[in-house]
Z-matrix of the N, CA and C atoms (Angstrom, degrees):
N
C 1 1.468
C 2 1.514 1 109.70
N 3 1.252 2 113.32 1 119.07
C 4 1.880 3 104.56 2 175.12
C 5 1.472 4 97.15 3 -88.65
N 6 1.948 5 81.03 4 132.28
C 7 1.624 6 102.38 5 144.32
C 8 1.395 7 155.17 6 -104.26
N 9 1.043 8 134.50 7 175.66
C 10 1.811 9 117.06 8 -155.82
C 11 1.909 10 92.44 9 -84.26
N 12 0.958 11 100.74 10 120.88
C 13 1.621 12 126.01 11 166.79
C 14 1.017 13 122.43 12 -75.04
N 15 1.324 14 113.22 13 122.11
C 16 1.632 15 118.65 14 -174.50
C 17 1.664 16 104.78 15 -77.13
N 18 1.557 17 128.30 16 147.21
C 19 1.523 18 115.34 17 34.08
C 20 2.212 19 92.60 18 -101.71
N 21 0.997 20 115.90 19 108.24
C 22 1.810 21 127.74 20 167.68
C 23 1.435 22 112.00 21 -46.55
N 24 0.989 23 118.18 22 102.26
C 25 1.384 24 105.99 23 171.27
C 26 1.783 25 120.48 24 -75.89
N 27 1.360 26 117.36 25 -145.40
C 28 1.618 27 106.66 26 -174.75
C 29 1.820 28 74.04 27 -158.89
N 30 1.335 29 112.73 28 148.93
C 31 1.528 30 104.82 29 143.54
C 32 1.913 31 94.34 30 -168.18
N 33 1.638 32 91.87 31 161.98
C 34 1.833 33 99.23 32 -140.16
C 35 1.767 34 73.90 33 -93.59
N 36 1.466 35 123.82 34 166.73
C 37 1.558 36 125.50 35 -140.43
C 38 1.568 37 78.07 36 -164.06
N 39 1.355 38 135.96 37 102.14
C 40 2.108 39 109.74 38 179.44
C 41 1.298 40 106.88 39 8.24
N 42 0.910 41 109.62 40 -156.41
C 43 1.636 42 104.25 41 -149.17
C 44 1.505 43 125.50 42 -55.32
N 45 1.645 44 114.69 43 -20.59
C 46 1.116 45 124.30 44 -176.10
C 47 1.976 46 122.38 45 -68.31
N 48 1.064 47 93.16 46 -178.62
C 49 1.852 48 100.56 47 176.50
C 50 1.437 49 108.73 48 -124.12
N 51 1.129 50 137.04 49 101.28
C 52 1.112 51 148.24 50 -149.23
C 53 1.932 52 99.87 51 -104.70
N 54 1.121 53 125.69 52 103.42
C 55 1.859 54 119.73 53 149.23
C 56 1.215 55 135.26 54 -80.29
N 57 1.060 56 111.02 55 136.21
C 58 1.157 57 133.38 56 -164.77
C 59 1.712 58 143.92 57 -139.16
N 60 1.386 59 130.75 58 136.06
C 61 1.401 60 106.52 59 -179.80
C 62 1.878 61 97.23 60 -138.35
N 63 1.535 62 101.11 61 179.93
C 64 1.437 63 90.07 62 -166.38
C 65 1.558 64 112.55 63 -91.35
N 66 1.426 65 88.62 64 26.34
C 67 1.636 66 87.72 65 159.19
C 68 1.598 67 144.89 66 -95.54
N 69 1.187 68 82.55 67 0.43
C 70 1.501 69 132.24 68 172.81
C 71 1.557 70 113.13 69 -97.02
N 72 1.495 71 113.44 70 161.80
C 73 1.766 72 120.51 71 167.35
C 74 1.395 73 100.25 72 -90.53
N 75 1.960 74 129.84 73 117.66
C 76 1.144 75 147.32 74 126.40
C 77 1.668 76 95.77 75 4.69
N 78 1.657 77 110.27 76 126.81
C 79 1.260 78 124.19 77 173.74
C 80 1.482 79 105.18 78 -72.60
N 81 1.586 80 130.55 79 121.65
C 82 1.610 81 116.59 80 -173.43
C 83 1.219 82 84.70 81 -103.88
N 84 1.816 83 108.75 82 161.19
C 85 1.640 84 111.65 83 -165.46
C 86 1.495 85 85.43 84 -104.98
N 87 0.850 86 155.85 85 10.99
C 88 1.422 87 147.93 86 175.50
C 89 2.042 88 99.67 87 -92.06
N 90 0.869 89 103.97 88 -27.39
C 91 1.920 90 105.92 89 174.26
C 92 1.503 91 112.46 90 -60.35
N 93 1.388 92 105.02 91 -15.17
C 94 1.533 93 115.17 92 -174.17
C 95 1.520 94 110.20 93 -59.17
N 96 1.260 95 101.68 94 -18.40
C 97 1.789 96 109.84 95 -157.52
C 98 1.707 97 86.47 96 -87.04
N 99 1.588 98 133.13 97 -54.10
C 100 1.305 99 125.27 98 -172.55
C 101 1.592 100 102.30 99 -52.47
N 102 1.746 101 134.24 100 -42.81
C 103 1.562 102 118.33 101 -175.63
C 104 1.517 103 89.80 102 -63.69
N 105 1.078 104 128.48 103 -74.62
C 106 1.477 105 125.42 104 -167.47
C 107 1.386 106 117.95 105 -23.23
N 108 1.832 107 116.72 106 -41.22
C 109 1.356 108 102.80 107 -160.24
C 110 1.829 109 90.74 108 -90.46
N 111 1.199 110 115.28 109 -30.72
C 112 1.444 111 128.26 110 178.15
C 113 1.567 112 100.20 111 -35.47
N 114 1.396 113 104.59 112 -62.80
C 115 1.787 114 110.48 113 -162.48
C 116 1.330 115 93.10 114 -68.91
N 117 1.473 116 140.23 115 -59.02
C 118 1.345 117 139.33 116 -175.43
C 119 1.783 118 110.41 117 -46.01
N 120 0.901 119 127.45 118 -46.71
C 121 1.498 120 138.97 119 160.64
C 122 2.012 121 98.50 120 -40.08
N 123 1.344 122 117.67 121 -70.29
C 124 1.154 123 131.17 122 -138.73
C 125 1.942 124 107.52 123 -47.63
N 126 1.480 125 101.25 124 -25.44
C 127 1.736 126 91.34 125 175.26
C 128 1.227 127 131.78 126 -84.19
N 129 1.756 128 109.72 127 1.81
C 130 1.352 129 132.51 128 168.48
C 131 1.352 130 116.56 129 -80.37
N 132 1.776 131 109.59 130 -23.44
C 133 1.140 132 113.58 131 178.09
C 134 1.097 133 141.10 132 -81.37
N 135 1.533 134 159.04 133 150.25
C 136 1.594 135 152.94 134 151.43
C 137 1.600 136 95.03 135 0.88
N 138 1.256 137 129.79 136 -175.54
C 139 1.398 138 165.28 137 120.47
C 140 1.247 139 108.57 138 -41.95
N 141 1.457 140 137.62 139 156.85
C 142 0.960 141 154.81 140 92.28
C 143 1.794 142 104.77 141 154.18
N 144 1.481 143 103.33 142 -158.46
C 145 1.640 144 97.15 143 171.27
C 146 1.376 145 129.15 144 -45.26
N 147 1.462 146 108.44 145 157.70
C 148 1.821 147 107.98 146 158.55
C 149 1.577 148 98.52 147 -80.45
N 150 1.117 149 105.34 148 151.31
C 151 1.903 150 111.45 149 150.61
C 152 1.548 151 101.14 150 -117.85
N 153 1.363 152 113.06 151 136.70
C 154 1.296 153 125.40 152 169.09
C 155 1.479 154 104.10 153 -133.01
N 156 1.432 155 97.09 154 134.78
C 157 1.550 156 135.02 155 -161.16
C 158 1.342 157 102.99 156 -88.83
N 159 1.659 158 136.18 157 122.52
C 160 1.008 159 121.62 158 171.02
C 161 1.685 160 122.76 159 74.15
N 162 1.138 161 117.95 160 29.21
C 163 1.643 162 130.98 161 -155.38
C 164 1.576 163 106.69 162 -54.92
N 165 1.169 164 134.46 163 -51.96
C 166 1.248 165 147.37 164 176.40
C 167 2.039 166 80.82 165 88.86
N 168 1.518 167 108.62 166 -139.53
C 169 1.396 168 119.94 167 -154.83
C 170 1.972 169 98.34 168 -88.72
N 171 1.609 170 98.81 169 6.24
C 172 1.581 171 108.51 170 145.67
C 173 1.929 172 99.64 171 86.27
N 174 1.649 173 119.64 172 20.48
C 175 1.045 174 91.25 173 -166.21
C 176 1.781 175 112.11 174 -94.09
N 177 1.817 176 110.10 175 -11.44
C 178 1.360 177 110.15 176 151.86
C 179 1.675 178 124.65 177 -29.36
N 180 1.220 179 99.02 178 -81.15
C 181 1.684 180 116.73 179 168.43
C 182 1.235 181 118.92 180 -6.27
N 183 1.612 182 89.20 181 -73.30
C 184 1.674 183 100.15 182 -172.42
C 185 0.925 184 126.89 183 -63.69
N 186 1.631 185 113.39 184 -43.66
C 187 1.379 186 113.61 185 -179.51
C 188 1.340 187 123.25 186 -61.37
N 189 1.603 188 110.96 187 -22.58
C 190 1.547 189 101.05 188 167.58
C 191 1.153 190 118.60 189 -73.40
N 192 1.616 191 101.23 190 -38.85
C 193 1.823 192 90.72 191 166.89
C 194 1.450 193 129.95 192 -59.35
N 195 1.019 194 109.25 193 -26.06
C 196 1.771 195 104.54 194 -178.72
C 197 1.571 196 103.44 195 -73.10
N 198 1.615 197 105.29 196 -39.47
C 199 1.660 198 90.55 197 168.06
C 200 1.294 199 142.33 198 -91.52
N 201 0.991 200 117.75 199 17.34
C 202 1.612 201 141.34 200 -174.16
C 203 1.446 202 103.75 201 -118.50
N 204 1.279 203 120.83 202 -41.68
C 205 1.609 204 135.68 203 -166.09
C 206 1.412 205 116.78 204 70.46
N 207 1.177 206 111.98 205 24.86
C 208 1.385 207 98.06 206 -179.88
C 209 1.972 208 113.00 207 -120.50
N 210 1.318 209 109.83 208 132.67
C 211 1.535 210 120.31 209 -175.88
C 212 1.272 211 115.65 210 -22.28
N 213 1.436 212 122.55 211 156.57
C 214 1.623 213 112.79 212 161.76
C 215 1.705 214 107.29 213 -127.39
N 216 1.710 215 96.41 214 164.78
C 217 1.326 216 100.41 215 155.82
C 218 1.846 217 111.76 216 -113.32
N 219 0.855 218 144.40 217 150.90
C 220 1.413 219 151.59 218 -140.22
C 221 1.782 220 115.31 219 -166.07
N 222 1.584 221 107.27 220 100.40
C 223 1.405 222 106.35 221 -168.45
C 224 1.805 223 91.24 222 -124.91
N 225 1.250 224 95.26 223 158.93
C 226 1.460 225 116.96 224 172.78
C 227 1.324 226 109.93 225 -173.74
N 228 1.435 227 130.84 226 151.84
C 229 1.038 228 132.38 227 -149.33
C 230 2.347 229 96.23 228 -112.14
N 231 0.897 230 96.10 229 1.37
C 232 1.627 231 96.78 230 -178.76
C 233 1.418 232 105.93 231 -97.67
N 234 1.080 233 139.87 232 132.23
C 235 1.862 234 143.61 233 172.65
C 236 1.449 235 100.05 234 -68.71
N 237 1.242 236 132.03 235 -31.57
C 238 0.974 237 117.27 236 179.02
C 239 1.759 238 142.60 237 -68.08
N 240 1.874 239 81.50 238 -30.97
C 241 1.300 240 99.03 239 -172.56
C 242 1.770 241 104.72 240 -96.29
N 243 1.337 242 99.25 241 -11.53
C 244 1.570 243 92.56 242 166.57
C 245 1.516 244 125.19 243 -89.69
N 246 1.541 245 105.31 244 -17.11
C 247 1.102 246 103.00 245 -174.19
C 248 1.880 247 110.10 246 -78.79
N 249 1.726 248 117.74 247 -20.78
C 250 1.176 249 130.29 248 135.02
C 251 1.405 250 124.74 249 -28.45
N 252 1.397 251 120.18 250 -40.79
C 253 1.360 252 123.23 251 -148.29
C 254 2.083 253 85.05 252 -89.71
N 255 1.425 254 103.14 253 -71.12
C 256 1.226 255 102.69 254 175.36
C 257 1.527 256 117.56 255 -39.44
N 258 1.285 257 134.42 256 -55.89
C 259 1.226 258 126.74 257 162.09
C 260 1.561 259 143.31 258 -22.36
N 261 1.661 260 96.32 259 -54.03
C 262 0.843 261 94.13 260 160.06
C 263 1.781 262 144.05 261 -93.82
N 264 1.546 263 113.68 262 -21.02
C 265 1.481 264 129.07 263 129.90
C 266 1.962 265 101.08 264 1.29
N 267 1.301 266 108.13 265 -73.76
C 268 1.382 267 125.72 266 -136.23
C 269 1.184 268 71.65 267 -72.62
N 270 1.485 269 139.41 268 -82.98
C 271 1.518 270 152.31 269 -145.53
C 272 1.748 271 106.66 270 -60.42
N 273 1.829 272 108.86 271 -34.15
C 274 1.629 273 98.20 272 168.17
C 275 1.692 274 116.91 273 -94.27
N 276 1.792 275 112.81 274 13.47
C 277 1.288 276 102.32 275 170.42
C 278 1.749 277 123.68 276 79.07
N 279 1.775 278 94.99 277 -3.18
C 280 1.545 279 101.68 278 165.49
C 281 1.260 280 128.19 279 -85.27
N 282 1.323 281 136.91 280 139.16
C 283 1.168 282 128.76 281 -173.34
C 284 1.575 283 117.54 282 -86.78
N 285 1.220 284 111.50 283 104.75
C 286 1.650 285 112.29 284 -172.26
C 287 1.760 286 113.76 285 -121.04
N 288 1.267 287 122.93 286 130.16
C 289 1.284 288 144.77 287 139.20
C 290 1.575 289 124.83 288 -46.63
N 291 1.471 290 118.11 289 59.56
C 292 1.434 291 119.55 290 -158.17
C 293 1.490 292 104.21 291 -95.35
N 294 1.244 293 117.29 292 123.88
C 295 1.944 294 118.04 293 -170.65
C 296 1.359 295 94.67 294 -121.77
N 297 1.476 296 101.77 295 152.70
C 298 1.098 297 120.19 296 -162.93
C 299 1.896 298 101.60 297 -96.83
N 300 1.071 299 156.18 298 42.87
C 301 1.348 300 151.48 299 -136.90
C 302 1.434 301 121.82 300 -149.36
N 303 1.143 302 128.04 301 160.39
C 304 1.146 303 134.74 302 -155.35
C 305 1.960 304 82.22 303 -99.07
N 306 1.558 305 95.88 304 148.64
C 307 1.861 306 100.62 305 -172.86
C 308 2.080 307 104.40 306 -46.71
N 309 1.178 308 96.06 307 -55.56
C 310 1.567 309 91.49 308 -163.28
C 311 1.689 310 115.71 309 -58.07
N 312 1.549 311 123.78 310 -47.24
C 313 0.877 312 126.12 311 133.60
C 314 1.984 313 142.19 312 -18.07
N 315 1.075 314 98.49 313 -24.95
C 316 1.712 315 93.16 314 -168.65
C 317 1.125 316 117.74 315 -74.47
N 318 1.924 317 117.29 316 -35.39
C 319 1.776 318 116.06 317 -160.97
C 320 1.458 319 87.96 318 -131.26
N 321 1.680 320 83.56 319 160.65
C 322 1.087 321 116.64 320 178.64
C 323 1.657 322 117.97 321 -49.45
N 324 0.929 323 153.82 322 -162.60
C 325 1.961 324 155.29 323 150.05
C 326 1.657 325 96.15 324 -84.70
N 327 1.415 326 113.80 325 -38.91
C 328 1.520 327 103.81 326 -166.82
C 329 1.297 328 117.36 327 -95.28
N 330 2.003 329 108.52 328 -3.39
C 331 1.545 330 96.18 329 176.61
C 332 1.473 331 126.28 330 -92.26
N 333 1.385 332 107.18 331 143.86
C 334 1.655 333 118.63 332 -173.20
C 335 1.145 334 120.84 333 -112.15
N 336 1.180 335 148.57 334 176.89
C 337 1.599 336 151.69 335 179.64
C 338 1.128 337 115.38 336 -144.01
N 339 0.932 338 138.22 337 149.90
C 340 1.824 339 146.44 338 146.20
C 341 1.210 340 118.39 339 -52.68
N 342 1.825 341 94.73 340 -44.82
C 343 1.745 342 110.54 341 -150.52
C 344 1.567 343 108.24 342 -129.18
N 345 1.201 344 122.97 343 109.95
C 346 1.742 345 104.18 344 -163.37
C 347 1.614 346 91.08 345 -134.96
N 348 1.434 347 133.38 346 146.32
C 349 1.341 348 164.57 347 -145.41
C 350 1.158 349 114.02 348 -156.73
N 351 1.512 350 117.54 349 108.09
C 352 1.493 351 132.69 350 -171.91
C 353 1.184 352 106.78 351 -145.43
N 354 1.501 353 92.65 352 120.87
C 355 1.484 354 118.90 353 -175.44
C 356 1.264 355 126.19 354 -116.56
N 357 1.567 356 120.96 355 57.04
C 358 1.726 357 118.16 356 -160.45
C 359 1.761 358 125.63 357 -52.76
N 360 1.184 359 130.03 358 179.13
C 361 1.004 360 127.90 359 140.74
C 362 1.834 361 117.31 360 -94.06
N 363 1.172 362 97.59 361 111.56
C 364 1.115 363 107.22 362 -172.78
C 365 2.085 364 136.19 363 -102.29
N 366 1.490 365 89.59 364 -6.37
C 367 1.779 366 100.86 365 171.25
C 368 1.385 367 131.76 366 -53.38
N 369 1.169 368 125.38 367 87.05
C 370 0.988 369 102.08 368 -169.97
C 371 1.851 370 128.74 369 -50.34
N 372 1.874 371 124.21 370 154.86
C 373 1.584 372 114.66 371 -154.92
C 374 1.346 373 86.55 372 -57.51
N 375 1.724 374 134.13 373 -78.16
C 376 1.221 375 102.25 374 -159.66
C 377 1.175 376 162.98 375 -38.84
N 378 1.726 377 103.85 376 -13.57
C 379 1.674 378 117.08 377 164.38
C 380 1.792 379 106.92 378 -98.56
N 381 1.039 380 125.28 379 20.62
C 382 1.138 381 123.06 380 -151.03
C 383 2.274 382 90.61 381 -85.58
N 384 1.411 383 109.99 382 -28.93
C 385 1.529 384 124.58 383 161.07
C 386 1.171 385 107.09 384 -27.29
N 387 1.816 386 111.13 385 -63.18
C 388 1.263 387 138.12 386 -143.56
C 389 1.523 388 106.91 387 -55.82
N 390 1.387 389 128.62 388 -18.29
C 391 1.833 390 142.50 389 -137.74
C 392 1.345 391 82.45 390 -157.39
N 393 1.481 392 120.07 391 84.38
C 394 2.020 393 122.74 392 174.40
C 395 1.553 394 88.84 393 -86.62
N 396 1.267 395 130.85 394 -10.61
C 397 1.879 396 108.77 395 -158.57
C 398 1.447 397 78.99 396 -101.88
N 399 1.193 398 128.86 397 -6.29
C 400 1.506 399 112.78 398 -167.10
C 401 1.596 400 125.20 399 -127.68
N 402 1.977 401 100.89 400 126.83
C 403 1.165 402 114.67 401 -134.93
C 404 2.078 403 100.66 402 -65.03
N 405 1.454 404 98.57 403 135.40
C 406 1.879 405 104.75 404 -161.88
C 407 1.829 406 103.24 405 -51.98
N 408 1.237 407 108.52 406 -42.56
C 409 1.372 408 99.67 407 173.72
C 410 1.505 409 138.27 408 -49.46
N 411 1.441 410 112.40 409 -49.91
C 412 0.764 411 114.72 410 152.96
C 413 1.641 412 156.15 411 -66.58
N 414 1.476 413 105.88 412 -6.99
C 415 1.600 414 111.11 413 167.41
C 416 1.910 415 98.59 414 -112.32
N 417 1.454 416 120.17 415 -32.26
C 418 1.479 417 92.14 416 -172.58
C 419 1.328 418 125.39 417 -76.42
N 420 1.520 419 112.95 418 130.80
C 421 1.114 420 131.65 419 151.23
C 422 1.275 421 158.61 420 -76.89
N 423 1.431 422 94.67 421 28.83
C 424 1.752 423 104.37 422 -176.16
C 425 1.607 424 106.33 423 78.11
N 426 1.004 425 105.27 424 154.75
C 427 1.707 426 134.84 425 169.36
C 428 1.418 427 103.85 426 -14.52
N 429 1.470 428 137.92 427 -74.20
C 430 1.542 429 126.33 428 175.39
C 431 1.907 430 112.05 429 -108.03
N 432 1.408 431 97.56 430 21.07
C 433 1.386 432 119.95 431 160.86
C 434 1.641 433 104.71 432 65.47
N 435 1.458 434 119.03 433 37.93
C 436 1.174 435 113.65 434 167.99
C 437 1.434 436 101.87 435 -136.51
N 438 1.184 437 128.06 436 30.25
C 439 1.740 438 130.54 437 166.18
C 440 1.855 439 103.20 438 -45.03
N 441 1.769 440 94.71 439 -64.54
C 442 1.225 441 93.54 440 -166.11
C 443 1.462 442 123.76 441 -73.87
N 444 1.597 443 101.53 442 -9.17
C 445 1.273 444 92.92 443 -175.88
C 446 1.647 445 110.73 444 -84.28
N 447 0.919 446 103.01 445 -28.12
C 448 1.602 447 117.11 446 172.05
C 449 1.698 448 130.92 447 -49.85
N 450 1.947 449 86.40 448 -43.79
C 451 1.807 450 105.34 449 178.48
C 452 1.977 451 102.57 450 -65.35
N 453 1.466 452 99.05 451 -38.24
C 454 1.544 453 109.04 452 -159.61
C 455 1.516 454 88.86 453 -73.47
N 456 0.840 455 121.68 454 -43.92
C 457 2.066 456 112.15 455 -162.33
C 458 1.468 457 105.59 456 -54.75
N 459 1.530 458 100.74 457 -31.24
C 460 1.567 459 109.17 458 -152.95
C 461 1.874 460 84.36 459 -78.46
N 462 1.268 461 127.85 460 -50.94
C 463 1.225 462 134.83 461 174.68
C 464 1.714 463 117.62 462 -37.94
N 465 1.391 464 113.81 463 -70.86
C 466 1.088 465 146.45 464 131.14
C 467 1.846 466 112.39 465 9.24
N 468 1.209 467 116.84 466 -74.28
C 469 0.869 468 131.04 467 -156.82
C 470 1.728 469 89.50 468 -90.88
N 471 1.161 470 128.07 469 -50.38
C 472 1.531 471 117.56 470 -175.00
C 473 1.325 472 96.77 471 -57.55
N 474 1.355 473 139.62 472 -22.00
C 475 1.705 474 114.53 473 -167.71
C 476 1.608 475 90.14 474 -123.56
N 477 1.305 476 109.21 475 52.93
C 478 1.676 477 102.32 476 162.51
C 479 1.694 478 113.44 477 -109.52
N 480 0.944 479 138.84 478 134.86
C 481 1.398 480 149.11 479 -151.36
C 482 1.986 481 86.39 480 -87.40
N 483 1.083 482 98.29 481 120.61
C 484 1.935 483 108.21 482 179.62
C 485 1.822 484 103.40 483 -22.71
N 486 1.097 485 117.60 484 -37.05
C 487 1.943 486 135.50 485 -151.78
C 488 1.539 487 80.62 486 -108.29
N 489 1.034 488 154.75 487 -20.64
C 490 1.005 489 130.42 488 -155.70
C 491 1.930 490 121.11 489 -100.79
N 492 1.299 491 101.02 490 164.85
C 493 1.605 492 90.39 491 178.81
C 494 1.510 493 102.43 492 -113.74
N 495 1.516 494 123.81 493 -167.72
C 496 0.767 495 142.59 494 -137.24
C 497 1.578 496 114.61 495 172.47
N 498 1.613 497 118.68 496 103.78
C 499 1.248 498 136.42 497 177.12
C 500 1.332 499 117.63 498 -79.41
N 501 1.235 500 135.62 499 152.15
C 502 1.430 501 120.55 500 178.76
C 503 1.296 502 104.91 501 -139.10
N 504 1.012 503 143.20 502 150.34
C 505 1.810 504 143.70 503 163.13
C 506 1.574 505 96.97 504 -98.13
N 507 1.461 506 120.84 505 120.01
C 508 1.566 507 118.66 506 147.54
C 509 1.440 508 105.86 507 -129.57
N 510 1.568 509 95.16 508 157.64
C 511 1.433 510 113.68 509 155.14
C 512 1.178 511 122.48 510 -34.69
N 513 1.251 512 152.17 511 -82.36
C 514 1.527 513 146.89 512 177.93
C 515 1.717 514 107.82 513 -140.68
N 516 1.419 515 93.66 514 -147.47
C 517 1.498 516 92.92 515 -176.88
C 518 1.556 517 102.47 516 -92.61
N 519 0.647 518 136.68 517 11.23
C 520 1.526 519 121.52 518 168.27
C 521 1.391 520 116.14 519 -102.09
N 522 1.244 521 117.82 520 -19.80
C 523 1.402 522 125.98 521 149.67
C 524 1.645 523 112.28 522 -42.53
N 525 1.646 524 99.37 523 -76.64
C 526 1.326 525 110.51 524 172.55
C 527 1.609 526 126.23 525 -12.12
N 528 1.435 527 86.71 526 -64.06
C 529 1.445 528 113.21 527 -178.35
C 530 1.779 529 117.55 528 -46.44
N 531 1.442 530 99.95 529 -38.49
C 532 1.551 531 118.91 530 -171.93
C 533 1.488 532 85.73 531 -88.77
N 534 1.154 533 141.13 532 -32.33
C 535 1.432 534 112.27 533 -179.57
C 536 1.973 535 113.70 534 -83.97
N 537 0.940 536 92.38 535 4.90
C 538 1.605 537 99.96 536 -174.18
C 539 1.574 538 95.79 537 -91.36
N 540 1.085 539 102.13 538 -63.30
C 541 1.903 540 108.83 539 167.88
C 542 1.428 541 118.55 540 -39.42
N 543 1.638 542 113.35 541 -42.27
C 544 1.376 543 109.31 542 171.16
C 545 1.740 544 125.99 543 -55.14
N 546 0.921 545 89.44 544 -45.13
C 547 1.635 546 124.42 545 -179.67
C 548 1.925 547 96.14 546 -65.08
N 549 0.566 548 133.44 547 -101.73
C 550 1.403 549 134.12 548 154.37
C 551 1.418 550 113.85 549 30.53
N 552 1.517 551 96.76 550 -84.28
C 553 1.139 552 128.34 551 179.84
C 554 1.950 553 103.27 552 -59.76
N 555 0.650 554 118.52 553 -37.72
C 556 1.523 555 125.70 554 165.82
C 557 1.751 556 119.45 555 -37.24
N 558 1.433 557 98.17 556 -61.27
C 559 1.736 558 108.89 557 164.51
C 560 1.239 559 72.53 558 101.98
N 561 1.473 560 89.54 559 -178.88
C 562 1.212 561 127.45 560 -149.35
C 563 1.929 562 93.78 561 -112.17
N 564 1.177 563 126.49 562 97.97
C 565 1.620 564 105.48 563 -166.76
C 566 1.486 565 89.61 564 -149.34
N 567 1.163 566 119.48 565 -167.81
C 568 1.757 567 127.35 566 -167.29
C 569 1.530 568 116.50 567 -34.04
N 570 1.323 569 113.90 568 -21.23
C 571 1.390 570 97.66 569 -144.72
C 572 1.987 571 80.06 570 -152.41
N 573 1.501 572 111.37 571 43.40
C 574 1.427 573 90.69 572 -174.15
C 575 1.558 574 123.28 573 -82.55
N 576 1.543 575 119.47 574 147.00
C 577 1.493 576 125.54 575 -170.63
C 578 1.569 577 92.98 576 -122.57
N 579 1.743 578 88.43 577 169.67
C 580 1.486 579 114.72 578 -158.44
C 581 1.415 580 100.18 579 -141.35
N 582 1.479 581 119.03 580 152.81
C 583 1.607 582 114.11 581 166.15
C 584 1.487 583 91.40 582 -81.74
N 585 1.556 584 119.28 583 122.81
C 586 1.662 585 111.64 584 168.84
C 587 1.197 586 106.02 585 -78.11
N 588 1.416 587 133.36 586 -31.86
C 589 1.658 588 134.59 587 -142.63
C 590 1.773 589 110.55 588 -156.11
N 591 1.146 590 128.84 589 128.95
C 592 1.404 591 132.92 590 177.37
C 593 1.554 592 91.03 591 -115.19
N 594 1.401 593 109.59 592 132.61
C 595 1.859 594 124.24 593 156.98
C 596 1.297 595 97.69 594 -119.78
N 597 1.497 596 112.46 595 139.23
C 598 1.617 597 130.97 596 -164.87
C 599 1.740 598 87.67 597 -113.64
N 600 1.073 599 124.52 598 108.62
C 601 1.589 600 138.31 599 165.60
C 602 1.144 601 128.57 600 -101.55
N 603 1.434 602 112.52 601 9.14
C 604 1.527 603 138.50 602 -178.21
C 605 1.836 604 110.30 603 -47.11
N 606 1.139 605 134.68 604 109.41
C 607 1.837 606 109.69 605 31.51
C 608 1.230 607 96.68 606 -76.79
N 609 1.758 608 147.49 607 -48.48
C 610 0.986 609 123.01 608 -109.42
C 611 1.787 610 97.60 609 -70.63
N 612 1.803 611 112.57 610 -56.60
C 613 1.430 612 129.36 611 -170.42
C 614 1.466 613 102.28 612 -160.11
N 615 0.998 614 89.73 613 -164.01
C 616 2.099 615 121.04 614 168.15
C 617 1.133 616 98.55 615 -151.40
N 618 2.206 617 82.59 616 150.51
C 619 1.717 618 97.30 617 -154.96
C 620 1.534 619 85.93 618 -123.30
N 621 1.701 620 133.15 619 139.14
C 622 1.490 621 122.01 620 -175.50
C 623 1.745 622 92.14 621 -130.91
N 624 1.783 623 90.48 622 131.79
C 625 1.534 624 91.81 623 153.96
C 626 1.252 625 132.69 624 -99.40
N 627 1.251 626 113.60 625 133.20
C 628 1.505 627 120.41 626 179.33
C 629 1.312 628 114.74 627 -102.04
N 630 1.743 629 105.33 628 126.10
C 631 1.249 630 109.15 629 -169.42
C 632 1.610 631 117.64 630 -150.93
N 633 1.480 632 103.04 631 153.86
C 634 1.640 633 97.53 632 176.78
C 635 1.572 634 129.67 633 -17.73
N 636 1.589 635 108.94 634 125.05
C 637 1.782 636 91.99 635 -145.22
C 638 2.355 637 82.53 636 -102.68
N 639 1.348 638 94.73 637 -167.18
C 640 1.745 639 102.57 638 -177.72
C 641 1.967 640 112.01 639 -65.90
């Protein structure tokens, strides 16, 4: 079982207290805006938990959950950063289902969401140098740094509830762009979705909602 390794840092998340170590990705305060738009979304949405994709030390997640109020499920494929994730869960009093698993691996075939939160690593390897404080797993993204974001949508998108939306973290607009193409390329079939909305958060990213498409 991994445990949280000292030296722990602390860093303040909206209202929350976020832990942390550098084995993990540094909580950026500009991510605050995806829980925000997440929870603002959330009364349009189905019932039930958030799932957030890729959680890191989980403080996206939560914060939508604390402002929305509604439970999460929370996967990431690092022990470290989940064992963060649960930690901190416990300390903001949300009730979370945090798995330790690689995306394709994590859910069930039959589980669905309302509310889903995806947070890729998105650098592409050759700049992956560029970010020394920041742990390689977690920001690289393959060759033009959208492998993972690409594998997760497809994940993502099988456990999205027909009504439901879907937040995304990318790198910029050309990311964007590739998730619009994904989608695209999807067709038009039972359950088709659309990017409704692009927010430009540059430097940090862009945040896209995905939502019940025509």
């Amino acid at each position: 079982m991994t445990t949280l390794d000292a030296p722990t840092e602390l860093a303040r998340f909206g209202d929350l207290d976020i832990r942390w170590d550098r084995r993990v990705l540094r909580p950026r305060a500009w991510t605050t805006a995806q829980s925000h738009w997440a929870a603002a979304l959330s009364p349009h949405c189905p019932d039930g938990p958030i799932l957030e994709l890729c959680c890191g030390a989980g403080q996206i997640g939560l914060l939508a959950a604390v402002l929305s109020g509604r439970p999460l499920v929370q996967v990431d494929r690092d022990p470290a950063a989940t064992a963060f994730a649960r930690s901190n869960a416990a300390d903001a009093g949300v009730p979370s289902d945090v798995r330790t698993a690689a995306l394709a691996d994590a859910l069930q075939p039959e589980e669905l969401f309302g509310l889903v939160i995806f947070d890729p690593p998105y650098v592409p390897t050759a700049r992956v140098s560029e970010f020394p404080e920041d742990p390689v797993g977690a920001i690289d993204g393959g060759f033009d740094g959208t492998e993972q974001l690409v594998l997760g949508l497809g994940v993502a998108l099988r456990h999205l509830h027909p009504d439901g939306h879907l937040v995304v973290q990318a790198r910029d607009t050309d990311q964007a762009e590739v998730v619009g193409r994904v989608l695209d390329g999807l067709g038009q079939g039972r359950s088709p979705r659309t990017v409704l909305e692009v927010r430009d958060y540059q430097p940090g990213g862009v945040l896209l909602d995905i939502g019940p498409g025509a």
